[in-house]
Jmol script that loads the backbone (N, CA, C; Angstrom):
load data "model"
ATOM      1  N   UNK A   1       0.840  -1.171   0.000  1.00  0.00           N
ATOM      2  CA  UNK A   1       0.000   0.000   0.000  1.00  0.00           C
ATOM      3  C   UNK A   1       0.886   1.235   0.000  1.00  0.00           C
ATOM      4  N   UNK A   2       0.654   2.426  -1.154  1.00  0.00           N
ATOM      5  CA  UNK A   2       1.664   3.485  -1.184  1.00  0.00           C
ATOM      6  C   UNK A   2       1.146   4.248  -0.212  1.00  0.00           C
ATOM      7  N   UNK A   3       0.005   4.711   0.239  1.00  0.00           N
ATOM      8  CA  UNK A   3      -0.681   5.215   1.145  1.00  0.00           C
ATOM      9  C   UNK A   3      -1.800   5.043   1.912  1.00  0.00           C
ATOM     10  N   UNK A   4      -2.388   5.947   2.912  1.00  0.00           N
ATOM     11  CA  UNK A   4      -3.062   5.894   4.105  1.00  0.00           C
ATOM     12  C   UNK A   4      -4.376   5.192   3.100  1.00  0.00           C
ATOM     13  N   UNK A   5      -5.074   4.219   3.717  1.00  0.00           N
ATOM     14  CA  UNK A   5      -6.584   4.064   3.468  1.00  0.00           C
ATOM     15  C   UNK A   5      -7.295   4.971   2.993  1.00  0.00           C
ATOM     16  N   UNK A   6      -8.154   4.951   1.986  1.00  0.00           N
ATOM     17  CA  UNK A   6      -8.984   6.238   1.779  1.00  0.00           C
ATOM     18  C   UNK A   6     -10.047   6.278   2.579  1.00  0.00           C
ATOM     19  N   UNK A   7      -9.935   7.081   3.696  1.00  0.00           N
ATOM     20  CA  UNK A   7     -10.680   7.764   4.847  1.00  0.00           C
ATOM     21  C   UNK A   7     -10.233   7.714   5.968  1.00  0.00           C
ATOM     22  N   UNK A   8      -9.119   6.636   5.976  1.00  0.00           N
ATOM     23  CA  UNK A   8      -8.307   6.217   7.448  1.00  0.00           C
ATOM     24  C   UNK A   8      -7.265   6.737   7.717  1.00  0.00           C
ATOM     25  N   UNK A   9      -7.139   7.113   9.104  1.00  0.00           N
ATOM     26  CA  UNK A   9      -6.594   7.686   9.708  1.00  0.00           C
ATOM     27  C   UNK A   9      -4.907   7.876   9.638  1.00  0.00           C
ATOM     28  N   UNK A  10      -4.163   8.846   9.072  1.00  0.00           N
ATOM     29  CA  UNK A  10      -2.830   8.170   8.719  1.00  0.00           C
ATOM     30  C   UNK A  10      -1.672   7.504   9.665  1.00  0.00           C
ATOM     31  N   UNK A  11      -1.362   8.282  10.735  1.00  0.00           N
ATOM     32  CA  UNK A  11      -0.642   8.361  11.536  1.00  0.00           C
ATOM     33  C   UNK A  11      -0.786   8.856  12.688  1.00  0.00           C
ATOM     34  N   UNK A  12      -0.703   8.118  14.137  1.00  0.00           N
ATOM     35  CA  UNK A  12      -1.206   9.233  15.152  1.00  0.00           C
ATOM     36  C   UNK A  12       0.042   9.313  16.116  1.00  0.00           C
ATOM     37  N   UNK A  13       1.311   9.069  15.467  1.00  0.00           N
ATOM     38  CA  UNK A  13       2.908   9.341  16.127  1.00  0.00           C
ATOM     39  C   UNK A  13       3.311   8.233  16.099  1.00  0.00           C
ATOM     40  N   UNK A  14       2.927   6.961  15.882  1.00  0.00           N
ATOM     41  CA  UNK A  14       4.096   5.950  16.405  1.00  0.00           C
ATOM     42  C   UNK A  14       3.774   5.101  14.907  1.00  0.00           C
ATOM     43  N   UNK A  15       3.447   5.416  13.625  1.00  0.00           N
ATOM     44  CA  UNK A  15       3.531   4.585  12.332  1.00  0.00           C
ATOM     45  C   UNK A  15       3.951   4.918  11.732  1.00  0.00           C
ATOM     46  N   UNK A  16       4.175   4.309  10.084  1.00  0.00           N
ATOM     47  CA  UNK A  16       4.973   4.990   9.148  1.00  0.00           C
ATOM     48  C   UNK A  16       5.252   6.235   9.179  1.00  0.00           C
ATOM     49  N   UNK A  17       4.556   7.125   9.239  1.00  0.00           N
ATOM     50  CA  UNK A  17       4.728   8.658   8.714  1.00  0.00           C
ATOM     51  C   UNK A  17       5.905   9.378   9.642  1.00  0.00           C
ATOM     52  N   UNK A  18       5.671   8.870  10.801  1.00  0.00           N
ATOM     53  CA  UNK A  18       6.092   9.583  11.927  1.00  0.00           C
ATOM     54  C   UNK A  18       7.870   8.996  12.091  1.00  0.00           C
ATOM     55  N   UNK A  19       8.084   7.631  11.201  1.00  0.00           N
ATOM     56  CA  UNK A  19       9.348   6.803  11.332  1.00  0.00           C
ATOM     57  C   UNK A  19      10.291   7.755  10.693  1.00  0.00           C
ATOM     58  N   UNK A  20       9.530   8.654  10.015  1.00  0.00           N
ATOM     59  CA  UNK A  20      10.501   9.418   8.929  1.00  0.00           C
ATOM     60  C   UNK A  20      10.988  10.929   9.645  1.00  0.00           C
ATOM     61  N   UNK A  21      10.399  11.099  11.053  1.00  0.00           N
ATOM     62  CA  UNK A  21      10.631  12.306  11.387  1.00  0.00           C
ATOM     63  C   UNK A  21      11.698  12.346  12.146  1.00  0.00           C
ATOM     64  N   UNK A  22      12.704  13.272  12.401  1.00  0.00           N
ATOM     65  CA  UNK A  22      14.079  13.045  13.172  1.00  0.00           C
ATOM     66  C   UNK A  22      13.343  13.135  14.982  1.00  0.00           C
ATOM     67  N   UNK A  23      13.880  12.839  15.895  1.00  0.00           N
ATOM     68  CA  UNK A  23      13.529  12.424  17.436  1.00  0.00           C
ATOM     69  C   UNK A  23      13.301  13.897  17.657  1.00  0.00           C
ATOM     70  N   UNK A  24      13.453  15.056  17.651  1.00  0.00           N
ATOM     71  CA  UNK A  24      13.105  16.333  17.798  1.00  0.00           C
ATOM     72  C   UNK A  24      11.856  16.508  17.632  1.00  0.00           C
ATOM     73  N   UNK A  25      11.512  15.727  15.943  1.00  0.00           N
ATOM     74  CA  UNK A  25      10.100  16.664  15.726  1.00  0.00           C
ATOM     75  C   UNK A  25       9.098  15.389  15.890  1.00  0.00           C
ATOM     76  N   UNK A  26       9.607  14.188  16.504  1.00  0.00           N
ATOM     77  CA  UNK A  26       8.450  13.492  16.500  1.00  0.00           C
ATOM     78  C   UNK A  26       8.340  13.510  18.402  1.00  0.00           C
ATOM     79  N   UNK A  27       9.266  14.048  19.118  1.00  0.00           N
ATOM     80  CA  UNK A  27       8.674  14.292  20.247  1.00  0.00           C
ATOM     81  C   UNK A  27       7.986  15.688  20.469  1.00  0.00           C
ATOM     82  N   UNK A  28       8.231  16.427  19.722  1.00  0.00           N
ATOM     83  CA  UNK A  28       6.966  17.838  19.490  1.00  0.00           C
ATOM     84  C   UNK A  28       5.595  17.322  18.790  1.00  0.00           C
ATOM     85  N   UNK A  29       5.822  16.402  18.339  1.00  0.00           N
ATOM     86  CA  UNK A  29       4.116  16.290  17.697  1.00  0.00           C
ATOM     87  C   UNK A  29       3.877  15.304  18.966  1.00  0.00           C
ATOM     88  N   UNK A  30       4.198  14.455  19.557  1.00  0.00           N
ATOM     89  CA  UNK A  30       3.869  13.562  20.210  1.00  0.00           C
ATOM     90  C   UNK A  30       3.232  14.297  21.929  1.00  0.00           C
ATOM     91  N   UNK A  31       4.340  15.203  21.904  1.00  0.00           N
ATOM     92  CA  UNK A  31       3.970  16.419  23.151  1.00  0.00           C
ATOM     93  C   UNK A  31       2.389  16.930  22.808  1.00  0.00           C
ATOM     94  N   UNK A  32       2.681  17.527  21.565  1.00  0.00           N
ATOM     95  CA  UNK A  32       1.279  18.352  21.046  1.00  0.00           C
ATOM     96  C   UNK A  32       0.053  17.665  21.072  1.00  0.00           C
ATOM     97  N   UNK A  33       0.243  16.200  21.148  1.00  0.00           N
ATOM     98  CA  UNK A  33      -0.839  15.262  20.885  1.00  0.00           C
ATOM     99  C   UNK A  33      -1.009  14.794  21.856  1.00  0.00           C
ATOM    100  N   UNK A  34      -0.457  14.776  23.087  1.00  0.00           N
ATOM    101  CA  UNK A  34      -1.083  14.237  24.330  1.00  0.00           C
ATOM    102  C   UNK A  34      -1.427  15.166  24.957  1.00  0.00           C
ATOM    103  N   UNK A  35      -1.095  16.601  25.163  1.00  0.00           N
ATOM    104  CA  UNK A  35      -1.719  17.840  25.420  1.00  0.00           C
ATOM    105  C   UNK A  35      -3.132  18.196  25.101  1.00  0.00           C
ATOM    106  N   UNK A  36      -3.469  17.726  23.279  1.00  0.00           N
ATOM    107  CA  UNK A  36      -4.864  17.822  23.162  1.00  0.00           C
ATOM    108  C   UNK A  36      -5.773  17.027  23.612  1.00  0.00           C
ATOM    109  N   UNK A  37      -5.300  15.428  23.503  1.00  0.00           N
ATOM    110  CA  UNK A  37      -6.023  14.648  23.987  1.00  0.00           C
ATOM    111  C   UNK A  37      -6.274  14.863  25.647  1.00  0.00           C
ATOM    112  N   UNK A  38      -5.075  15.299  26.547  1.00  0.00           N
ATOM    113  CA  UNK A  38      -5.833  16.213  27.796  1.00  0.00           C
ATOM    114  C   UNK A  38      -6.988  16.399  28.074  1.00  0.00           C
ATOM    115  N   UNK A  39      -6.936  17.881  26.799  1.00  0.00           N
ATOM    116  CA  UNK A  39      -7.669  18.777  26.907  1.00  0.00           C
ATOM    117  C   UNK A  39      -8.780  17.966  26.569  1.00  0.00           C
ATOM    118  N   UNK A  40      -9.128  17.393  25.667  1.00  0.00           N
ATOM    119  CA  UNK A  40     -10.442  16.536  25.329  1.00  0.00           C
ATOM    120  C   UNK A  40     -10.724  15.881  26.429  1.00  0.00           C
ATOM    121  N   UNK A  41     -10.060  15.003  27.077  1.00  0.00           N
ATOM    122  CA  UNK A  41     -10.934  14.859  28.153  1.00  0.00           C
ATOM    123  C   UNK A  41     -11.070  15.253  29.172  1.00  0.00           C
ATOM    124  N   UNK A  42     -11.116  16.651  29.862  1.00  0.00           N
ATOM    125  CA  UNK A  42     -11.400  17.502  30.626  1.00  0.00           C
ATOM    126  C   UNK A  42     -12.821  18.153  30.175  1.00  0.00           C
ATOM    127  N   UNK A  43     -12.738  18.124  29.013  1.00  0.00           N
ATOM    128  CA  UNK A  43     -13.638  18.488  28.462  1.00  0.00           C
ATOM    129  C   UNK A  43     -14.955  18.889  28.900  1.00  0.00           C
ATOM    130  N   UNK A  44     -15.553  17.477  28.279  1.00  0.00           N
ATOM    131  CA  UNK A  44     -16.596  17.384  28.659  1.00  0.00           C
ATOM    132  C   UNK A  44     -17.210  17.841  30.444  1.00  0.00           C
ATOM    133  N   UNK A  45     -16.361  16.953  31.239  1.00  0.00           N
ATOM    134  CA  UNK A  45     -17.041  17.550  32.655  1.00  0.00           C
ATOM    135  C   UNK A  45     -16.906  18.802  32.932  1.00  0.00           C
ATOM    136  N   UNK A  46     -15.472  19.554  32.317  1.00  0.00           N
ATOM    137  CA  UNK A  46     -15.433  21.186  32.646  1.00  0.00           C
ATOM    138  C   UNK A  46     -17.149  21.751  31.989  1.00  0.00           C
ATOM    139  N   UNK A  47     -17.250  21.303  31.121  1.00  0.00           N
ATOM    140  CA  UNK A  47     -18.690  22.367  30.098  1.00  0.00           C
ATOM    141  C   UNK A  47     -19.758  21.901  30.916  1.00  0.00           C
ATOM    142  N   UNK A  48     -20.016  20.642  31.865  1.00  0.00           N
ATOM    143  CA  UNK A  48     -20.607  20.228  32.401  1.00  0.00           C
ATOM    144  C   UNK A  48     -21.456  20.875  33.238  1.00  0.00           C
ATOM    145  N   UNK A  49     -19.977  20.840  34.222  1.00  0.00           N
ATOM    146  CA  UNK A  49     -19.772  21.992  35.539  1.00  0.00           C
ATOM    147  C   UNK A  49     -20.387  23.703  35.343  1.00  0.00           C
ATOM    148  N   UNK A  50     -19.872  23.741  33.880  1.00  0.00           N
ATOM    149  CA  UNK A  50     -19.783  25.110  33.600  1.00  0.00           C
ATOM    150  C   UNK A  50     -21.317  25.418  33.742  1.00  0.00           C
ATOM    151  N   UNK A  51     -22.236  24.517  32.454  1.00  0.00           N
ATOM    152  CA  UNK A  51     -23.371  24.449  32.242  1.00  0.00           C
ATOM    153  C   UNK A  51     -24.403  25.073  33.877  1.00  0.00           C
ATOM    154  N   UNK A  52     -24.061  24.051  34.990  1.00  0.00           N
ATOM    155  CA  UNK A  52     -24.696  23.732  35.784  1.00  0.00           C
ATOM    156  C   UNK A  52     -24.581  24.946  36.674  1.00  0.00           C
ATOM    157  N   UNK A  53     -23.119  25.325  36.683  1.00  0.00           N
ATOM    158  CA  UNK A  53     -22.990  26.711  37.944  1.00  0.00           C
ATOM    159  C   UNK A  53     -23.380  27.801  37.194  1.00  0.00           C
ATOM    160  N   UNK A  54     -23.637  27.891  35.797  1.00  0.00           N
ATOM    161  CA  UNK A  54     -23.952  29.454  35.237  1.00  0.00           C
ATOM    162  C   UNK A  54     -25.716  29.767  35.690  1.00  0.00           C
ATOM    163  N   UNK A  55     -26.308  28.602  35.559  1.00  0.00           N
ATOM    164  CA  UNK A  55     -27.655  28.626  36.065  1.00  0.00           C
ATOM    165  C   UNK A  55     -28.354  29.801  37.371  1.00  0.00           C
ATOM    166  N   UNK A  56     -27.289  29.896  38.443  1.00  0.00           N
ATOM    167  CA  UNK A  56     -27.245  29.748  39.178  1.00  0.00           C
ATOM    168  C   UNK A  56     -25.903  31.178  39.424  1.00  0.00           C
ATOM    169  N   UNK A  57     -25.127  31.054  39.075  1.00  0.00           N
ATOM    170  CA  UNK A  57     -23.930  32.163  39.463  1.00  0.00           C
ATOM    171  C   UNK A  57     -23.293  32.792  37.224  1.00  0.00           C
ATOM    172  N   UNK A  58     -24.082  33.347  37.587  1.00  0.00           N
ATOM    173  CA  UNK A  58     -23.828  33.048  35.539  1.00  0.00           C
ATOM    174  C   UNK A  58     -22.388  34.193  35.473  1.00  0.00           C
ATOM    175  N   UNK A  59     -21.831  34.943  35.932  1.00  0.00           N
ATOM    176  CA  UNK A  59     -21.203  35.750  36.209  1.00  0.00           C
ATOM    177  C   UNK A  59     -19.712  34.619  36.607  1.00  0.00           C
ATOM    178  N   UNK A  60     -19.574  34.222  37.828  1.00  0.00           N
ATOM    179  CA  UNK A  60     -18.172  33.570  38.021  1.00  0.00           C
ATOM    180  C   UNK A  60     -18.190  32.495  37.148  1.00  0.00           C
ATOM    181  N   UNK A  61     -19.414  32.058  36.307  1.00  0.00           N
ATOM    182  CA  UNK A  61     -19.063  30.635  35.694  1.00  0.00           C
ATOM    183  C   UNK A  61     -18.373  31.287  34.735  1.00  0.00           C
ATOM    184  N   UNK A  62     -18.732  32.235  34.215  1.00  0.00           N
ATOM    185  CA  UNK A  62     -17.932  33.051  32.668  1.00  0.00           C
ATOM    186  C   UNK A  62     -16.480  33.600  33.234  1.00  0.00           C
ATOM    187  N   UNK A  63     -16.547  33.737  34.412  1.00  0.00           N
ATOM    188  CA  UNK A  63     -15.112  34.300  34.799  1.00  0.00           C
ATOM    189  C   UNK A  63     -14.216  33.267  34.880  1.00  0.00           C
ATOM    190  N   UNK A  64     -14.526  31.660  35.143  1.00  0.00           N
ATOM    191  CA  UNK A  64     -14.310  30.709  35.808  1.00  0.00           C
ATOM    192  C   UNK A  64     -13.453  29.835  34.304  1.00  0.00           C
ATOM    193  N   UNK A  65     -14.983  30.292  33.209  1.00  0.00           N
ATOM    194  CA  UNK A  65     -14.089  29.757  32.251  1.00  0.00           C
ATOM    195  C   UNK A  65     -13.413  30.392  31.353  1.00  0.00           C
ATOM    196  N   UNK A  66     -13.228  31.773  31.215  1.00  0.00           N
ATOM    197  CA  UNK A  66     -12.389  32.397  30.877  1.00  0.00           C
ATOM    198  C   UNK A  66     -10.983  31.830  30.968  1.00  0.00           C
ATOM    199  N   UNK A  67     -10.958  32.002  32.303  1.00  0.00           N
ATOM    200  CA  UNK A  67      -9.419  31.904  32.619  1.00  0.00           C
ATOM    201  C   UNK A  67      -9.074  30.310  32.817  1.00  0.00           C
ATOM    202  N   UNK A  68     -10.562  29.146  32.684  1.00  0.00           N
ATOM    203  CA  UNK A  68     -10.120  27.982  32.199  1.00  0.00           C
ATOM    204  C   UNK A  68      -9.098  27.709  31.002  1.00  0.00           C
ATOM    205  N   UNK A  69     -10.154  28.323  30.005  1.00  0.00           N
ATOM    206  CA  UNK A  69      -9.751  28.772  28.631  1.00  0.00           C
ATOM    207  C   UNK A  69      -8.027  29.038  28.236  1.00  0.00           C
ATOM    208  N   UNK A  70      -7.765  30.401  29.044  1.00  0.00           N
ATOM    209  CA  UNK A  70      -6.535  30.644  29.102  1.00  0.00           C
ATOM    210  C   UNK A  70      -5.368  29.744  29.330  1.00  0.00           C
ATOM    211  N   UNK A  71      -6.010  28.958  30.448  1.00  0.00           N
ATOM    212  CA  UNK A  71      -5.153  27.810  31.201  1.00  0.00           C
ATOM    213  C   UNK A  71      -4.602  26.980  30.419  1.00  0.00           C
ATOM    214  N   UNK A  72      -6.289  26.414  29.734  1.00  0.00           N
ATOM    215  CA  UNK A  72      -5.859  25.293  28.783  1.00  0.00           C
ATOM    216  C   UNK A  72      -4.638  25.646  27.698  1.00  0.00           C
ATOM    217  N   UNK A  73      -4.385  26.851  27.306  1.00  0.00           N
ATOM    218  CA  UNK A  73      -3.593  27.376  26.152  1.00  0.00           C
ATOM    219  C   UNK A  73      -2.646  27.538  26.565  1.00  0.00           C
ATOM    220  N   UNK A  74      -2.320  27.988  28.411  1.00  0.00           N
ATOM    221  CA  UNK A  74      -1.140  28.000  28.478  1.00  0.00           C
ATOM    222  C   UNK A  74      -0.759  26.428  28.793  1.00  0.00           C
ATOM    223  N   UNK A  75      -0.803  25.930  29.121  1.00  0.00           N
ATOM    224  CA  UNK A  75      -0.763  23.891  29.554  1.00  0.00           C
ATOM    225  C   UNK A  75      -0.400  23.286  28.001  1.00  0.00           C
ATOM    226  N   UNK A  76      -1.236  23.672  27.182  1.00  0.00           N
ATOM    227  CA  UNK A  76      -0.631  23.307  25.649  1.00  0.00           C
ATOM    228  C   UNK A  76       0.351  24.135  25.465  1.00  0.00           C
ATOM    229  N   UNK A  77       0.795  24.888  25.313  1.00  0.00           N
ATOM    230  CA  UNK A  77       2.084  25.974  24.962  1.00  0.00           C
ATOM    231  C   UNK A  77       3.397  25.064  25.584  1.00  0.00           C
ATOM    232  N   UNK A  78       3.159  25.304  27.294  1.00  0.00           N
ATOM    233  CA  UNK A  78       3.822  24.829  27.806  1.00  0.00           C
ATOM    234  C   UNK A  78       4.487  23.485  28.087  1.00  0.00           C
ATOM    235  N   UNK A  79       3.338  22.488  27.687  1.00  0.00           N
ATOM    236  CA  UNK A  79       3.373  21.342  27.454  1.00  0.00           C
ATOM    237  C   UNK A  79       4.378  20.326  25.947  1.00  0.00           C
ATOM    238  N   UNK A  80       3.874  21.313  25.142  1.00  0.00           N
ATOM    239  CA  UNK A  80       4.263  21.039  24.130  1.00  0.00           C
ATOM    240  C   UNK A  80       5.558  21.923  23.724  1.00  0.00           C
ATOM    241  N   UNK A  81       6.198  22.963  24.623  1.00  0.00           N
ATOM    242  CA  UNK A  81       7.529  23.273  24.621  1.00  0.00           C
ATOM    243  C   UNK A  81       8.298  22.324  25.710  1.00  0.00           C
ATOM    244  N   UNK A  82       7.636  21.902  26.852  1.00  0.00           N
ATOM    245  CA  UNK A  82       8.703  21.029  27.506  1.00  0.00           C
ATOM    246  C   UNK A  82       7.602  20.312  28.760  1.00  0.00           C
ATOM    247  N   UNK A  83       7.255  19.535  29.015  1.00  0.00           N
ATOM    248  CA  UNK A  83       6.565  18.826  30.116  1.00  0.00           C
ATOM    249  C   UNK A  83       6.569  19.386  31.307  1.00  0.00           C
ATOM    250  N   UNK A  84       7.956  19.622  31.596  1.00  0.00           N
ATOM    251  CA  UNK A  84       8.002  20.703  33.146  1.00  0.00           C
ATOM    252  C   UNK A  84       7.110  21.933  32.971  1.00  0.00           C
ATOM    253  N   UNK A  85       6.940  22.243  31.558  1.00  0.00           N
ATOM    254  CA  UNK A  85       6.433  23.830  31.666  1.00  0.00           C
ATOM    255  C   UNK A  85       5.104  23.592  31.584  1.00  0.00           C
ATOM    256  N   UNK A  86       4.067  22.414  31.917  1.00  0.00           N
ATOM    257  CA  UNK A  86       2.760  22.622  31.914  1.00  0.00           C
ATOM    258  C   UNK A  86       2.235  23.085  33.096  1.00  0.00           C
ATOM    259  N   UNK A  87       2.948  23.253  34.314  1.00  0.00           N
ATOM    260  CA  UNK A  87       2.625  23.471  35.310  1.00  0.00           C
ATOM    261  C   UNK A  87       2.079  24.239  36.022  1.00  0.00           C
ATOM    262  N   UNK A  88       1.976  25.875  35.552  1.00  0.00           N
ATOM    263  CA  UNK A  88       1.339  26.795  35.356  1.00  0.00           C
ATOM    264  C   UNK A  88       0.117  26.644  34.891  1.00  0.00           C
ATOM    265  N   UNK A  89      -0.096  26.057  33.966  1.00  0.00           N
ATOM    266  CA  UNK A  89      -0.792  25.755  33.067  1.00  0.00           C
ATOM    267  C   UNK A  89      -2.639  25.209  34.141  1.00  0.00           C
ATOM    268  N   UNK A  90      -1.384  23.817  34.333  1.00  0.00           N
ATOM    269  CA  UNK A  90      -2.032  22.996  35.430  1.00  0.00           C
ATOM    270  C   UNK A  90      -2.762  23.313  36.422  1.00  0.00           C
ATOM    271  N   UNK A  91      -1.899  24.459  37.141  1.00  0.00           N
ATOM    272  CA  UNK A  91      -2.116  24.447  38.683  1.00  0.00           C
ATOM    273  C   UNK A  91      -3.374  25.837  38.338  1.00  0.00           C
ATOM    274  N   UNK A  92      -3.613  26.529  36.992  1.00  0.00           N
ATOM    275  CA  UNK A  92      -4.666  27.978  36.807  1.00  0.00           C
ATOM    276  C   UNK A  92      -5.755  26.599  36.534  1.00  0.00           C
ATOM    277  N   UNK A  93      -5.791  25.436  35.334  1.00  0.00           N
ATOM    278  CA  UNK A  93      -7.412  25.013  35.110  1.00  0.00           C
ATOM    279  C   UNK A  93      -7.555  24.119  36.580  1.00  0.00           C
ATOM    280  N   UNK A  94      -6.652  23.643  37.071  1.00  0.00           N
ATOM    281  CA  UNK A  94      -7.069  22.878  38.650  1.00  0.00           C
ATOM    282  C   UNK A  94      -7.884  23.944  39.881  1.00  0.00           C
ATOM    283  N   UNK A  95      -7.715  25.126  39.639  1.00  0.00           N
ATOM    284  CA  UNK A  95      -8.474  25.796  40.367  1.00  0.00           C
ATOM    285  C   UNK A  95      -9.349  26.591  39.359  1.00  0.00           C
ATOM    286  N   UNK A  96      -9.487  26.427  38.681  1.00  0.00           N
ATOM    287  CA  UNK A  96     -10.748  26.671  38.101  1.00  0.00           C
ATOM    288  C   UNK A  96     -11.954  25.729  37.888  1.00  0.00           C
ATOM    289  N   UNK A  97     -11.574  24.362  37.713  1.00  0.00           N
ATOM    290  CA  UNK A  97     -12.467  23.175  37.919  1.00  0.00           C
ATOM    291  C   UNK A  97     -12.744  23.475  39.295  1.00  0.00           C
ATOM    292  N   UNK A  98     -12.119  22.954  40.422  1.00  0.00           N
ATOM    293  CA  UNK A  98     -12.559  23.306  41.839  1.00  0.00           C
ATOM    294  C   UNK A  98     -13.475  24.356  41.946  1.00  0.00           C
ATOM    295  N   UNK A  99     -13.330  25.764  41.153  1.00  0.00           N
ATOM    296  CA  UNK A  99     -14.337  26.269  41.773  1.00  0.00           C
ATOM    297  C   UNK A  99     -15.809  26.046  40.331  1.00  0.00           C
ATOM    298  N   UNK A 100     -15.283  25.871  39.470  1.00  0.00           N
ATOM    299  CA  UNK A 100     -16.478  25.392  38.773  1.00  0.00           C
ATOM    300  C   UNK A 100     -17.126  23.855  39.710  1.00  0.00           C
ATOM    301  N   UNK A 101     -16.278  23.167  40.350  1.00  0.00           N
ATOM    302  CA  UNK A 101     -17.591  21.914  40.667  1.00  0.00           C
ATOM    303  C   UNK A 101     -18.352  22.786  42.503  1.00  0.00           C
ATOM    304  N   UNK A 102     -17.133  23.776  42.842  1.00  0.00           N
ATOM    305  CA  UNK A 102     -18.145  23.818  43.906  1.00  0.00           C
ATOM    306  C   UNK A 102     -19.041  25.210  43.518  1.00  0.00           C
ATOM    307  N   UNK A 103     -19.343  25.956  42.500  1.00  0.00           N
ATOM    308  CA  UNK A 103     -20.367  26.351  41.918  1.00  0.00           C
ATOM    309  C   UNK A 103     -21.623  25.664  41.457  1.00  0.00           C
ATOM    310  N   UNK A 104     -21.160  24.406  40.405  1.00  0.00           N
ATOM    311  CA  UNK A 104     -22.428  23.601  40.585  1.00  0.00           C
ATOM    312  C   UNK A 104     -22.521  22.999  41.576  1.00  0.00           C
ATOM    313  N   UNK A 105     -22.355  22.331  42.831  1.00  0.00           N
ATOM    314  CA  UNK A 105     -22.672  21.958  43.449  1.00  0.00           C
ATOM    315  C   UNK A 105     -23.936  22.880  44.607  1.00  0.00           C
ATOM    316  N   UNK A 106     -23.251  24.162  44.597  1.00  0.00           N
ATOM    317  CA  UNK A 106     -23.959  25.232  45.659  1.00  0.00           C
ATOM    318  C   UNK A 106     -25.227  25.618  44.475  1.00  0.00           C
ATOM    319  N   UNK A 107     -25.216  25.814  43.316  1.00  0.00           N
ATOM    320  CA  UNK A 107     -26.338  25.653  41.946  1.00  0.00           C
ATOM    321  C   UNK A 107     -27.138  24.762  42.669  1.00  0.00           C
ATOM    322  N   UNK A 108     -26.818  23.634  42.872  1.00  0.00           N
ATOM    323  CA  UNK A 108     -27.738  22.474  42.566  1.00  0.00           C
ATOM    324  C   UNK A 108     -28.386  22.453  43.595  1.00  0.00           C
ATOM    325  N   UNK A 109     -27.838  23.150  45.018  1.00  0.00           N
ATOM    326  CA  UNK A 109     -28.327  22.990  46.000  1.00  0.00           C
ATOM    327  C   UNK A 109     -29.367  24.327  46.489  1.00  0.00           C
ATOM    328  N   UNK A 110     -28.993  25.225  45.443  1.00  0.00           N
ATOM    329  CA  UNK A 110     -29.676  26.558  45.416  1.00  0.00           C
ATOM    330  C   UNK A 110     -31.228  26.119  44.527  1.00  0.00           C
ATOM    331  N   UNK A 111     -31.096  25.331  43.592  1.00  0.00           N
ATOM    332  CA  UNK A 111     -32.141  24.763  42.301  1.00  0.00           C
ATOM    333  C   UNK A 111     -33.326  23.989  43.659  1.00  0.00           C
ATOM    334  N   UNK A 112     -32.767  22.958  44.139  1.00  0.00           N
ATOM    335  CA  UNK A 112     -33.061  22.379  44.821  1.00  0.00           C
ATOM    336  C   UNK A 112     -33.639  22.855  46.199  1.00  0.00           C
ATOM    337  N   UNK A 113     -33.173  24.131  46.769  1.00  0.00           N
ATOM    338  CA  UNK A 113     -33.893  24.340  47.943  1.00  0.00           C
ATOM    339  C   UNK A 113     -35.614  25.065  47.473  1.00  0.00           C
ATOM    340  N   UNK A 114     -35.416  25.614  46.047  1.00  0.00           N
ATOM    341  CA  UNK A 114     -36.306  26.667  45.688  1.00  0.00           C
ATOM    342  C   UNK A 114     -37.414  25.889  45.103  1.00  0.00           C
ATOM    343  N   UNK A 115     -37.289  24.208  45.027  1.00  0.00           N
ATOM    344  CA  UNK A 115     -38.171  23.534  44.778  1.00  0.00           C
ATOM    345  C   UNK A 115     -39.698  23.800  45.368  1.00  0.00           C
TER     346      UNK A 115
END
end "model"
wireframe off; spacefill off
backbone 0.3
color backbone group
């Protein structure tokens, strides 16, 4: 086969394509690619959270994910220039989840008393 399947997926760092890249640039794509996949799965429960505390505090949830937002970009930047440097990154969306779950949580309990 001269190439990828027609529709399939070519390479996701460790197959042909990637055999051809010198150890520099296949540990920058490989950085870049576990950074997103991260971010994907944070995902979902961050928008979750988000969803649930804006109900309820619609003001810090937008502030909350703002600077989620930011986080995530700096954690990829940083991540994908050197592993030590996600840490910043890390330690801004780790307190922003925290206060996004205890927003929905005080939401849910605010939804819930007004029953």
């Amino acid at each position: 086969m001269k190439g990828p399947a027609k529709g399939g997926y070519p390479d996701c760092g460790s197959g042909r394509y990637s055999q051809r890249l010198e150890y520099k640039d296949w540990m920058e794509f490989n950085l870049a690619q576990r950074s997103h996949k991260n971010t994907l799965e944070f995902l979902t429960p961050t928008l979750c959270m988000l969803l649930v505390a804006g109900i309820t505090f619609p003001w810090t949830a937008v502030t909350l994910g703002c600077i989620y937002f930011v986080a995530r970009i700096i954690f990829a930047i940083g991540y994908s220039t050197s592993p030590e440097l996600r840490v910043p990154g890390v330690v801004l969306s780790t307190f922003c989840v925290t206060g996004l779950l205890i927003t929905s949580f005080m939401s849910i309990a605010r939804m819930k008393s007004s029953i």
